[in-house]
VOLO-853471 format. One record per atom (N, C-alpha, C, CB): residue number from 1; atom name; y, x, z. Coordinates in steps of 0.02 Angstrom, whole numbers. Glycine has a CB too. Example, Ala and Ser with C-alpha at 12.3 -4.5 7.8 and 13.67 -1.06 7.14 Angstrom:
// residues 2
+-----+-------+--------+--------+--------+
| num | atomo |     yy |     xx |     zz |
+-----+-------+--------+--------+--------+
|   1 |     N |   -284 |    660 |    390 |
|   1 |    CA |   -225 |    615 |    390 |
|   1 |     C |   -165 |    660 |    390 |
|   1 |    CB |   -224 |    565 |    452 |
|   2 |     N |   -112 |    642 |    354 |
|   2 |    CA |    -53 |    684 |    357 |
|   2 |     C |      2 |    645 |    394 |
|   2 |    CB |    -30 |    704 |    286 |
+-----+-------+--------+--------+--------+
// end
This chain:
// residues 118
+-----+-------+--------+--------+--------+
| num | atomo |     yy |     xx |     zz |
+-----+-------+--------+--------+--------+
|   1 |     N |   3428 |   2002 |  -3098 |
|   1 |    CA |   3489 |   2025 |  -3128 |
|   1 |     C |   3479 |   2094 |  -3158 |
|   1 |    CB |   3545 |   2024 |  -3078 |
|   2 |     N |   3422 |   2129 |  -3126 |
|   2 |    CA |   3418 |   2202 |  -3155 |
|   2 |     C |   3388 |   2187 |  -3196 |
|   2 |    CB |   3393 |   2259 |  -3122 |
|   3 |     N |   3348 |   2160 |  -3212 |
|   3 |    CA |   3274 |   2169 |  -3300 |
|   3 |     C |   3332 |   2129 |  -3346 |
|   3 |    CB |   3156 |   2096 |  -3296 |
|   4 |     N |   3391 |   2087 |  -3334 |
|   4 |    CA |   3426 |   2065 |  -3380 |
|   4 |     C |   3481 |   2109 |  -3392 |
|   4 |    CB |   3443 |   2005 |  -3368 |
|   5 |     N |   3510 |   2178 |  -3337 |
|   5 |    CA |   3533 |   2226 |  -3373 |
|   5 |     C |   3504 |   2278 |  -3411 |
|   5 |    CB |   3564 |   2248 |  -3342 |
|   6 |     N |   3437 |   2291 |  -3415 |
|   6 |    CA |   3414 |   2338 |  -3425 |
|   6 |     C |   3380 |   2317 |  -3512 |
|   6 |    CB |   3368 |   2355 |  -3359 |
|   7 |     N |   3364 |   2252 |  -3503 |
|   7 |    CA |   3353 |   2231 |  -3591 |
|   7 |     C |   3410 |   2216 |  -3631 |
|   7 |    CB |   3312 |   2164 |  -3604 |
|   8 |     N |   3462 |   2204 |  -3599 |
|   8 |    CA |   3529 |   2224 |  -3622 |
|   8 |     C |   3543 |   2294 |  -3646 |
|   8 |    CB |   3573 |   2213 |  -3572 |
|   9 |     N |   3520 |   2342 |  -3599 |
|   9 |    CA |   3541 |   2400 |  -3627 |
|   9 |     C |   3482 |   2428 |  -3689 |
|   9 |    CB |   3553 |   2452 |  -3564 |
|  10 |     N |   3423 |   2398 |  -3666 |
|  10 |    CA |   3394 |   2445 |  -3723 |
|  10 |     C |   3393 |   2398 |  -3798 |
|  10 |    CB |   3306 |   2473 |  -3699 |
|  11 |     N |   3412 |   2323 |  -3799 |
|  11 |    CA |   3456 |   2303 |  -3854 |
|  11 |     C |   3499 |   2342 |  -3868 |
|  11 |    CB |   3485 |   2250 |  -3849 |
|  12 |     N |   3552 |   2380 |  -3842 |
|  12 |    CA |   3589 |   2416 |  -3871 |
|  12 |     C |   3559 |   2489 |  -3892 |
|  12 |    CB |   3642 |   2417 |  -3833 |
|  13 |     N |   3529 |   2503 |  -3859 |
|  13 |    CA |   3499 |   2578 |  -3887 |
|  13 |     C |   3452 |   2553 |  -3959 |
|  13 |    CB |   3436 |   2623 |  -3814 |
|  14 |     N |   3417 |   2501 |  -3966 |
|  14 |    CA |   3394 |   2482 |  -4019 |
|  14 |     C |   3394 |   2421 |  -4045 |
|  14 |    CB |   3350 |   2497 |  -4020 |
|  15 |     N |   3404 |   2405 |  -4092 |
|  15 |    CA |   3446 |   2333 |  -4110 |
|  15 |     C |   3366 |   2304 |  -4112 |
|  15 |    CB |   3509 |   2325 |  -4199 |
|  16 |     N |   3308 |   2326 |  -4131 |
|  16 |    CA |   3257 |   2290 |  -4140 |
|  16 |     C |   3199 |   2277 |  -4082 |
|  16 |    CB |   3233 |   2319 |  -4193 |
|  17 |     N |   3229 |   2289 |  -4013 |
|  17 |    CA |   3194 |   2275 |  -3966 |
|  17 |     C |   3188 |   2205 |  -3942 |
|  17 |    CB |   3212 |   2312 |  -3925 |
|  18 |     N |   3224 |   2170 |  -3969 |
|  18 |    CA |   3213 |   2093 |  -3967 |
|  18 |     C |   3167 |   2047 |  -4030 |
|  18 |    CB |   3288 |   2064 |  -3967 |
|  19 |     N |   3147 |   2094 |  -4090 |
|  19 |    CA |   3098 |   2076 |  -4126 |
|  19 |     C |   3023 |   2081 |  -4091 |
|  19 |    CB |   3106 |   2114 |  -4185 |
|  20 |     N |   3011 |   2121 |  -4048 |
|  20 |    CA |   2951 |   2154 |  -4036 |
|  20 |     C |   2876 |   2103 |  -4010 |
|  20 |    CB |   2974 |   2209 |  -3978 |
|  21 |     N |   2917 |   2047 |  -3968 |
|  21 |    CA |   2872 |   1981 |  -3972 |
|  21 |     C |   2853 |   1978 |  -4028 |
|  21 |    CB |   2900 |   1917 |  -3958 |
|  22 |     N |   2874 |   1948 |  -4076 |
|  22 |    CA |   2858 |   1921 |  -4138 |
|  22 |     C |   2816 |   1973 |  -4185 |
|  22 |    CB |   2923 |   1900 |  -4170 |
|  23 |     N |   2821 |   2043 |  -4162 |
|  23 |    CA |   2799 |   2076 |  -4226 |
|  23 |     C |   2716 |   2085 |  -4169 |
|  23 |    CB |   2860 |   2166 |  -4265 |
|  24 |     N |   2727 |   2107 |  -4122 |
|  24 |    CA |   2644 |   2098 |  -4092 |
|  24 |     C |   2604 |   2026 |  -4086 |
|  24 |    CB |   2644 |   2123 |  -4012 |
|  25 |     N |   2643 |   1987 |  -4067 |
|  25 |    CA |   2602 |   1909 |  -4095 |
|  25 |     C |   2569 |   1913 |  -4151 |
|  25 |    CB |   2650 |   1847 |  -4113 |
|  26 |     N |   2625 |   1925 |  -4238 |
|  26 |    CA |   2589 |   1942 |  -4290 |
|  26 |     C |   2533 |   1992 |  -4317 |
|  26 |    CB |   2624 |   1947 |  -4316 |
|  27 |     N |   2532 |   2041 |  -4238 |
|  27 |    CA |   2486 |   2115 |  -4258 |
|  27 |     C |   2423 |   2077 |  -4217 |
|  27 |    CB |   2520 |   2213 |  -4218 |
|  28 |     N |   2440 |   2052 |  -4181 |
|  28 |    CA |   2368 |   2017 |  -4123 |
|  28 |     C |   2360 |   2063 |  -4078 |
|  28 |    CB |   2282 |   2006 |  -4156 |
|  29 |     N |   2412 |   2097 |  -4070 |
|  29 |    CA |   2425 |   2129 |  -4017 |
|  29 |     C |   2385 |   2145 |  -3946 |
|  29 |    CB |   2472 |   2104 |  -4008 |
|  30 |     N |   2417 |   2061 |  -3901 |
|  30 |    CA |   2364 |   2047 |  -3840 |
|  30 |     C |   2310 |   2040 |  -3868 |
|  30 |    CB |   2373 |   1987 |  -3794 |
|  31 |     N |   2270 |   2017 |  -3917 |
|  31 |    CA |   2200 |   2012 |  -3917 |
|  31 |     C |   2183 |   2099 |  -3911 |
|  31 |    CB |   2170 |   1966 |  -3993 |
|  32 |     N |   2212 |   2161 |  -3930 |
|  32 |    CA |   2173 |   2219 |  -3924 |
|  32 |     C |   2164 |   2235 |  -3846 |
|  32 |    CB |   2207 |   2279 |  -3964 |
|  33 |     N |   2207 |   2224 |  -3805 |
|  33 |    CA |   2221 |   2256 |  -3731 |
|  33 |     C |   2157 |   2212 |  -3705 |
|  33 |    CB |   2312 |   2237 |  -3686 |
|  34 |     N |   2113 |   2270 |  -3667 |
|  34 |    CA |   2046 |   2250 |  -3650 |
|  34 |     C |   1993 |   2251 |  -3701 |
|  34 |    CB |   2049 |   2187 |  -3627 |
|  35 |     N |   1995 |   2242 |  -3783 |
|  35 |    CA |   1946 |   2229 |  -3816 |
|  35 |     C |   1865 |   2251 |  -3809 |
|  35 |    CB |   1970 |   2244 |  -3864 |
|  36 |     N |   1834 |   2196 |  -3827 |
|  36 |    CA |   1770 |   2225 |  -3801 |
|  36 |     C |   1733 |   2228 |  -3867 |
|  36 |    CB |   1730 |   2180 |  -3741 |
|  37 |     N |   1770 |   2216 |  -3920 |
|  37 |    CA |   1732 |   2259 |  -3987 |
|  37 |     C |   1761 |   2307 |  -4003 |
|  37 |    CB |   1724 |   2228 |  -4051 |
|  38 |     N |   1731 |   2353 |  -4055 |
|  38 |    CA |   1715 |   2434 |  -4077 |
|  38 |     C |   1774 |   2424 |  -4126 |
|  38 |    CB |   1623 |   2460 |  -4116 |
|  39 |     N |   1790 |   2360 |  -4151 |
|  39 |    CA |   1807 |   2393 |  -4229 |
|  39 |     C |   1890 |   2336 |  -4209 |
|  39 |    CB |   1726 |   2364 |  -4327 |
|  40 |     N |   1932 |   2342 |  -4160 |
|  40 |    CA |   1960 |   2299 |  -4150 |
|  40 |     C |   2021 |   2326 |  -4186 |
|  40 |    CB |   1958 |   2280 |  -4086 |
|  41 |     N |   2033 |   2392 |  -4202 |
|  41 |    CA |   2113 |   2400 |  -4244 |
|  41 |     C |   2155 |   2432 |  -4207 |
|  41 |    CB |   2155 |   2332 |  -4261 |
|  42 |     N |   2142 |   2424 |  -4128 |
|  42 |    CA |   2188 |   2469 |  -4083 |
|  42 |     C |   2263 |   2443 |  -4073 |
|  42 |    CB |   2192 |   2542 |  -4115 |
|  43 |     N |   2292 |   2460 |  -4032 |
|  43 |    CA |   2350 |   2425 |  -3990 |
|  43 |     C |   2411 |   2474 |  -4008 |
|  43 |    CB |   2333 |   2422 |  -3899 |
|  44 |     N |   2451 |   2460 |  -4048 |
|  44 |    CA |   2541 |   2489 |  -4079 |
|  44 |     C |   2566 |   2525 |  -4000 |
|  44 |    CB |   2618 |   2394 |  -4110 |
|  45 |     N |   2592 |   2588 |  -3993 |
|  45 |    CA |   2640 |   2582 |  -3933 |
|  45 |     C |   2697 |   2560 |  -3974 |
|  45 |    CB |   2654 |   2655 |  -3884 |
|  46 |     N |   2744 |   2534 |  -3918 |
|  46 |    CA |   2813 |   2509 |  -3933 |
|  46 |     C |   2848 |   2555 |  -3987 |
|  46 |    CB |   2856 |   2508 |  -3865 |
|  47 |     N |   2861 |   2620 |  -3983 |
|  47 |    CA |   2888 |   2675 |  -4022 |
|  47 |     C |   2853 |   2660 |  -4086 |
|  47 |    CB |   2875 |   2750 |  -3992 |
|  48 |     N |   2799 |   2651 |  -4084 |
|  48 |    CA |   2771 |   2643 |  -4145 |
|  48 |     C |   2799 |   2567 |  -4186 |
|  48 |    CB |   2690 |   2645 |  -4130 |
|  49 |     N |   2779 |   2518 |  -4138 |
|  49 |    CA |   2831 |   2452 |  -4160 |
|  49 |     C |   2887 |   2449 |  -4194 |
|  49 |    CB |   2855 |   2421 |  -4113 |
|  50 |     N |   2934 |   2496 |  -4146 |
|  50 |    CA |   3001 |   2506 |  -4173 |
|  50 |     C |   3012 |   2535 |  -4236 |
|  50 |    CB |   3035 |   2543 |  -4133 |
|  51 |     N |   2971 |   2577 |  -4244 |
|  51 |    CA |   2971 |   2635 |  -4306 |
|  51 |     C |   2955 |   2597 |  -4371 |
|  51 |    CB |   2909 |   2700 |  -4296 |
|  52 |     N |   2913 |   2536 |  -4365 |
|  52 |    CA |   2900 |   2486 |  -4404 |
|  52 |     C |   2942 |   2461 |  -4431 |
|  52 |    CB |   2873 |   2447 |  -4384 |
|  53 |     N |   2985 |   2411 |  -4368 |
|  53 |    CA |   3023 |   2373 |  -4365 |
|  53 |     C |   3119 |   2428 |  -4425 |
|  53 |    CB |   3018 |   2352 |  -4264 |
|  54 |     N |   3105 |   2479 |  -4402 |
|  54 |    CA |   3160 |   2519 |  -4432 |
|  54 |     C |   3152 |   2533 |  -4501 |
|  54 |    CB |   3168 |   2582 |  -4398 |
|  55 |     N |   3078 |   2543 |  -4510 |
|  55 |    CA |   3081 |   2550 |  -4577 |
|  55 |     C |   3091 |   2511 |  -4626 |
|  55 |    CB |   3042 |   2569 |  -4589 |
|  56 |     N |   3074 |   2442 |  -4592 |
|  56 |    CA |   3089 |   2391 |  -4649 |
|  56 |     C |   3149 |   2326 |  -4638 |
|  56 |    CB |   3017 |   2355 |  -4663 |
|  57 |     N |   3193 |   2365 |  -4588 |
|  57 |    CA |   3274 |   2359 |  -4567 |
|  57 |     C |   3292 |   2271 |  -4553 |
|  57 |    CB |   3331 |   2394 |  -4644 |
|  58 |     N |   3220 |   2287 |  -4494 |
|  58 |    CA |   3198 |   2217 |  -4448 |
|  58 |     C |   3180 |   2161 |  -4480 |
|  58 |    CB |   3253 |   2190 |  -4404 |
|  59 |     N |   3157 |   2163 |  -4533 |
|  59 |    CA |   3107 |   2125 |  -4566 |
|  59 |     C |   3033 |   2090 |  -4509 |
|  59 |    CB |   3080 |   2184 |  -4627 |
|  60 |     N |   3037 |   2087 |  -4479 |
|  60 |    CA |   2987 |   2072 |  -4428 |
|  60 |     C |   2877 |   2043 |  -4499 |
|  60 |    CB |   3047 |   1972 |  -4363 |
|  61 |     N |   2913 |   2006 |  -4551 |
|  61 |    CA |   2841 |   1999 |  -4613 |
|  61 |     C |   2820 |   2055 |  -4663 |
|  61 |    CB |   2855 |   1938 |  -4668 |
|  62 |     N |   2882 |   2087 |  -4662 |
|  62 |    CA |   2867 |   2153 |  -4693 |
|  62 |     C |   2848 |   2223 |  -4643 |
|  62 |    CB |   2932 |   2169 |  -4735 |
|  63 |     N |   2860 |   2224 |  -4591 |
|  63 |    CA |   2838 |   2262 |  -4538 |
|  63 |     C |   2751 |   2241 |  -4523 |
|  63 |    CB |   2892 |   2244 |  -4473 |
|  64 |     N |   2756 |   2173 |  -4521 |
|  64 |    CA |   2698 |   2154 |  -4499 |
|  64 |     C |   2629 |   2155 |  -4555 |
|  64 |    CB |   2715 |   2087 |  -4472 |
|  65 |     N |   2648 |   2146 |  -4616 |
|  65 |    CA |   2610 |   2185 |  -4643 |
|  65 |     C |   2575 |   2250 |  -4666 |
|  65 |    CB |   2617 |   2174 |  -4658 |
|  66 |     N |   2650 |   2304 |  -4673 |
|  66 |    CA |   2617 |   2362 |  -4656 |
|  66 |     C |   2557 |   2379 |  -4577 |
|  66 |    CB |   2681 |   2403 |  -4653 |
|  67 |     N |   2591 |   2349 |  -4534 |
|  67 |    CA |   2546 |   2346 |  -4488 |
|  67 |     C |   2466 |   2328 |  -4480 |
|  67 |    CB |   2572 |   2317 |  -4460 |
|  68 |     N |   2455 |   2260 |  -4503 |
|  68 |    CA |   2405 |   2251 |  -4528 |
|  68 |     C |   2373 |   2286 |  -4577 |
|  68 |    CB |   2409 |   2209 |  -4538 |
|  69 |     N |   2408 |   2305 |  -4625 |
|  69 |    CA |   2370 |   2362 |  -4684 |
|  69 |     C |   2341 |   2416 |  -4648 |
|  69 |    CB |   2427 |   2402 |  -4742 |
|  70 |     N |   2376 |   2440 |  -4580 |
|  70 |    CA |   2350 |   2488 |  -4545 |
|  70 |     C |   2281 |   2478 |  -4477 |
|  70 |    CB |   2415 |   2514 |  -4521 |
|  71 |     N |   2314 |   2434 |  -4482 |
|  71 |    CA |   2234 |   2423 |  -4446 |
|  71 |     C |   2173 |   2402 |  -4467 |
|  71 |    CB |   2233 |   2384 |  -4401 |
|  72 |     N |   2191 |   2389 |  -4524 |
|  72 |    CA |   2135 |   2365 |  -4574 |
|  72 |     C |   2096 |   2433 |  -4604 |
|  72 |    CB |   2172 |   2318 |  -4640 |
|  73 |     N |   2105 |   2508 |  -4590 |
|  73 |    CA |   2075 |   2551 |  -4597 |
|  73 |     C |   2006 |   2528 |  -4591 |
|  73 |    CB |   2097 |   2595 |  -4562 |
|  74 |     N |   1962 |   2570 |  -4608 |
|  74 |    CA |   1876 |   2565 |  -4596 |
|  74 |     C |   1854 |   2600 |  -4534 |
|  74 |    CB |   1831 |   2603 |  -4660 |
|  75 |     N |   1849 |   2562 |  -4484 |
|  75 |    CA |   1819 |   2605 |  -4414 |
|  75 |     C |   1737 |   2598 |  -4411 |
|  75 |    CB |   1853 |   2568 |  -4331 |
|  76 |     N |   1723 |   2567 |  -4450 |
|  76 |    CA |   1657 |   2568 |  -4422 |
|  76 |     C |   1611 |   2619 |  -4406 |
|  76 |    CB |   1629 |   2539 |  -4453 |
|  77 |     N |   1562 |   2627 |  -4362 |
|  77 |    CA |   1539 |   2698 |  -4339 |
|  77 |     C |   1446 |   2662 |  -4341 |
|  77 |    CB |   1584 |   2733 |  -4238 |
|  78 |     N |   1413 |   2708 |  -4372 |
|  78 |    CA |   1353 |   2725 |  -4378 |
|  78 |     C |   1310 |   2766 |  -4346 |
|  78 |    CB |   1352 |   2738 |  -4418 |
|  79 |     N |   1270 |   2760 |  -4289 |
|  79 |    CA |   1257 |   2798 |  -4272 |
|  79 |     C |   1187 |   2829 |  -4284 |
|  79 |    CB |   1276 |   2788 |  -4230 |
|  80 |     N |   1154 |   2890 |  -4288 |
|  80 |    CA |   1092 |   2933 |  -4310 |
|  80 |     C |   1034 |   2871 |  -4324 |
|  80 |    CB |   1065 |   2995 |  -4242 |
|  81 |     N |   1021 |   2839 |  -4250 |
|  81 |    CA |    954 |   2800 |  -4243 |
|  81 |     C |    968 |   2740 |  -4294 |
|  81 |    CB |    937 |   2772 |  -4157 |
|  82 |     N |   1012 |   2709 |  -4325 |
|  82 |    CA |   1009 |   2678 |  -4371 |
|  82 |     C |   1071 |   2605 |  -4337 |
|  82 |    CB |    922 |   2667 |  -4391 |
|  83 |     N |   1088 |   2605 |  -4274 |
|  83 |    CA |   1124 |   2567 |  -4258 |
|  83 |     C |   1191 |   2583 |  -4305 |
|  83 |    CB |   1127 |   2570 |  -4186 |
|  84 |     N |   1244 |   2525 |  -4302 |
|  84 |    CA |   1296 |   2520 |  -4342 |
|  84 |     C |   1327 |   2468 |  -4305 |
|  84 |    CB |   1282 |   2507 |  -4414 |
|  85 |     N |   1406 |   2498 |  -4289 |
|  85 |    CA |   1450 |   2430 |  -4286 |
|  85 |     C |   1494 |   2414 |  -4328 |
|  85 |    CB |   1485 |   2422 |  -4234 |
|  86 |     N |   1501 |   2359 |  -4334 |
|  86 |    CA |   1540 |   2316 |  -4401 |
|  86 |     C |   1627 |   2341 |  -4398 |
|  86 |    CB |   1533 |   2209 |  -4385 |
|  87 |     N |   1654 |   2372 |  -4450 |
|  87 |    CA |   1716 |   2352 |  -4447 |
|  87 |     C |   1737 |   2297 |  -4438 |
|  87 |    CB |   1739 |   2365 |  -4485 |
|  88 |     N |   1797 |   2291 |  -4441 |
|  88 |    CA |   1842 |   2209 |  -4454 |
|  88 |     C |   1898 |   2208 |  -4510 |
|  88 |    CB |   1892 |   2183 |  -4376 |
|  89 |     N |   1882 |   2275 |  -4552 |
|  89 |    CA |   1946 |   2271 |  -4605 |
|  89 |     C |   1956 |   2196 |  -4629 |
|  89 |    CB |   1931 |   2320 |  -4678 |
|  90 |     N |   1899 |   2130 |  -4650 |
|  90 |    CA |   1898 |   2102 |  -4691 |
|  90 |     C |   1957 |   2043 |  -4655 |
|  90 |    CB |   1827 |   2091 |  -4714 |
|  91 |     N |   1951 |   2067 |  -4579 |
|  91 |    CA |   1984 |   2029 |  -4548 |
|  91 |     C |   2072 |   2031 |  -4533 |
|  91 |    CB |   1949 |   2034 |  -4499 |
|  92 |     N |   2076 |   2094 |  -4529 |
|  92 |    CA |   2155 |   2123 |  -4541 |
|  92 |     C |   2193 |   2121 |  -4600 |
|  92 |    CB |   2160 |   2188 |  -4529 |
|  93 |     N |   2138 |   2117 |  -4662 |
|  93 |    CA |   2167 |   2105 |  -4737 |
|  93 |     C |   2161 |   2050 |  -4734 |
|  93 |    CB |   2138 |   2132 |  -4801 |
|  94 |     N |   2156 |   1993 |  -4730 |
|  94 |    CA |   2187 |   1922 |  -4719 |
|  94 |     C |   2217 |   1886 |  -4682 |
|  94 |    CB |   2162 |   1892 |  -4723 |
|  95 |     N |   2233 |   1924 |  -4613 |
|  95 |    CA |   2278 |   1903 |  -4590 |
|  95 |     C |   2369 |   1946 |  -4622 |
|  95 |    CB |   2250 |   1909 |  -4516 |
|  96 |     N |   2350 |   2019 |  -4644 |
|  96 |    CA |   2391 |   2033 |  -4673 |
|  96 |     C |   2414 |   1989 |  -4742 |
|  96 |    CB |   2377 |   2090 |  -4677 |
|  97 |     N |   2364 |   1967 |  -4792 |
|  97 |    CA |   2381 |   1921 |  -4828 |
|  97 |     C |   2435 |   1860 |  -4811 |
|  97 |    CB |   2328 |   1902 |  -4841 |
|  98 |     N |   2420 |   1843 |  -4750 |
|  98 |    CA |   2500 |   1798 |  -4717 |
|  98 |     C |   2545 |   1813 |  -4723 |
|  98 |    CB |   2519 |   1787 |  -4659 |
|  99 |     N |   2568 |   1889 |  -4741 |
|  99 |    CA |   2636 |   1931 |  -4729 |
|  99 |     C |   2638 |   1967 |  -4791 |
|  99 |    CB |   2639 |   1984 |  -4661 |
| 100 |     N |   2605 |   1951 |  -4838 |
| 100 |    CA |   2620 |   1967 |  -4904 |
| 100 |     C |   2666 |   1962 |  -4940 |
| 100 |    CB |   2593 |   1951 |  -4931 |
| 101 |     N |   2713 |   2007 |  -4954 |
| 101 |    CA |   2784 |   2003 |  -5003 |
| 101 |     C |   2764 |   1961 |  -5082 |
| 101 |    CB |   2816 |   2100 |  -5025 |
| 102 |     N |   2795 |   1924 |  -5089 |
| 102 |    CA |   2800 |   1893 |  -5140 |
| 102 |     C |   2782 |   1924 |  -5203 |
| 102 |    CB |   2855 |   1872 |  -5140 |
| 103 |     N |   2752 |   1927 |  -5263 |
| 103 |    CA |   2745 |   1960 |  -5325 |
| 103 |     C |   2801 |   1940 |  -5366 |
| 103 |    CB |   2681 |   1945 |  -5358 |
| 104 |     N |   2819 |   1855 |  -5355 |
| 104 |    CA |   2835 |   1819 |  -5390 |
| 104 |     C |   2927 |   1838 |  -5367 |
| 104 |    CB |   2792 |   1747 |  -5381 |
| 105 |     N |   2935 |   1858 |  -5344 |
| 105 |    CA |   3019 |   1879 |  -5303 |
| 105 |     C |   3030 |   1811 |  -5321 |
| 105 |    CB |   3090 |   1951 |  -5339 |
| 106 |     N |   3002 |   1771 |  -5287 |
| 106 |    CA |   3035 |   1711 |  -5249 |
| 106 |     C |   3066 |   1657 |  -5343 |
| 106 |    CB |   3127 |   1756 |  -5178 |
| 107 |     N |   3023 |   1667 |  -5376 |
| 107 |    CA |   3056 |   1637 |  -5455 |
| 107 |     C |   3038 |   1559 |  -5450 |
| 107 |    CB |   3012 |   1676 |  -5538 |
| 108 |     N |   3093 |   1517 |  -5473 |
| 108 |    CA |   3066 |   1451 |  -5449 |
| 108 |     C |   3003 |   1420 |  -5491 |
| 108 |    CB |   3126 |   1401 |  -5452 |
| 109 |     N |   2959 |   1362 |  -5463 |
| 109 |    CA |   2908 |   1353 |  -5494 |
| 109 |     C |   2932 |   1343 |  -5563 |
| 109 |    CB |   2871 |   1304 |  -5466 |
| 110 |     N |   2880 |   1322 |  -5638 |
| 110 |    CA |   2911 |   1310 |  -5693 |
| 110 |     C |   2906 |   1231 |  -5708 |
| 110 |    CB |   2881 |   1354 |  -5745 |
| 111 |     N |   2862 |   1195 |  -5641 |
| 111 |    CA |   2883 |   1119 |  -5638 |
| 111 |     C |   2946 |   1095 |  -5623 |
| 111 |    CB |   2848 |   1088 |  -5594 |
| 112 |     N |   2968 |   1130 |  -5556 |
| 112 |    CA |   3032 |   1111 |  -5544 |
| 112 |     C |   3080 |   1145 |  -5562 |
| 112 |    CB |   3041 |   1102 |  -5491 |
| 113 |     N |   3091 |   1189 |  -5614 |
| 113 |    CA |   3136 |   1222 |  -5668 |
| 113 |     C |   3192 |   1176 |  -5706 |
| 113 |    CB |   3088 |   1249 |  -5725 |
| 114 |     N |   3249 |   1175 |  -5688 |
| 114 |    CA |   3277 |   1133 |  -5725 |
| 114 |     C |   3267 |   1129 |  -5809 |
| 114 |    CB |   3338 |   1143 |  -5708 |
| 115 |     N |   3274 |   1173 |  -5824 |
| 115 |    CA |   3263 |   1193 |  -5908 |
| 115 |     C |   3212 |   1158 |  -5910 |
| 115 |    CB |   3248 |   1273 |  -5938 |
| 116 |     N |   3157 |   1133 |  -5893 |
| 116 |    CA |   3098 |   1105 |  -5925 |
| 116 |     C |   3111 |   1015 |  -5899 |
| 116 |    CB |   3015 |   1150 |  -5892 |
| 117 |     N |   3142 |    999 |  -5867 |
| 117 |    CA |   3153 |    924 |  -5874 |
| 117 |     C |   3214 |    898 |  -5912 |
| 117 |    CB |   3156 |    896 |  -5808 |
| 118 |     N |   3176 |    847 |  -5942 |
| 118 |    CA |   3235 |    809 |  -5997 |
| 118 |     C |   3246 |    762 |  -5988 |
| 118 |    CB |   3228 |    800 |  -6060 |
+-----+-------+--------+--------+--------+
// end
């Protein structure tokens, strides 16, 4: 009865604390906690989630892409003796590609256009 007053209340302190599943599922969130590669993108704190989630006024695909854009930075690290570990940008820019805003603002195809059938 208490963890169901207490996510009650911080629903009210922030309307987007009930998106926050959904936007770390889309970040891959649990896959960072523990990671045992170099170039994994790193783990959002919640504040940071939220700040997401606010900016793009709970959009949970538009949050989630900026997100991904951000972890898709270049970490890779080189070190003197010639070792190198691999980023994963190539990997965060296509999963961000999932959450890509439309170019097209949503214009209907020009097959199924009424104007073009007679």
């Amino acid at each position: 009865m208490a963890d169901e007053t207490n996510a009650n209340e911080n629903e009210q302190q922030n309307p987007y604390v009930g998106l926050l599943p959904a936007l770390r599922w889309n970040l891959r969130e649990n896959a960072c906690v523990g990671c045992e590669y170099g170039g994994c993108g790193g783990a959002f704190s919640e504040e940071q989630l939220l700040t997401l989630l606010a900016k793009h006024g709970g959009n949970v695909r538009a949050a989630s892409y900026e997100g991904l854009l951000i972890k898709a930075e270049n970490d890779a690290v080189r070190l003197p003796d010639g070792i190198t570990l691999p980023d994963r940008r190539d990997y965060w820019l296509g999963l961000a590609g999932l959450y890509r805003p439309s170019v097209a603002h949503n214009l209907p195809r020009a097959d199924e256009s009424a104007s073009f059938i007679r």
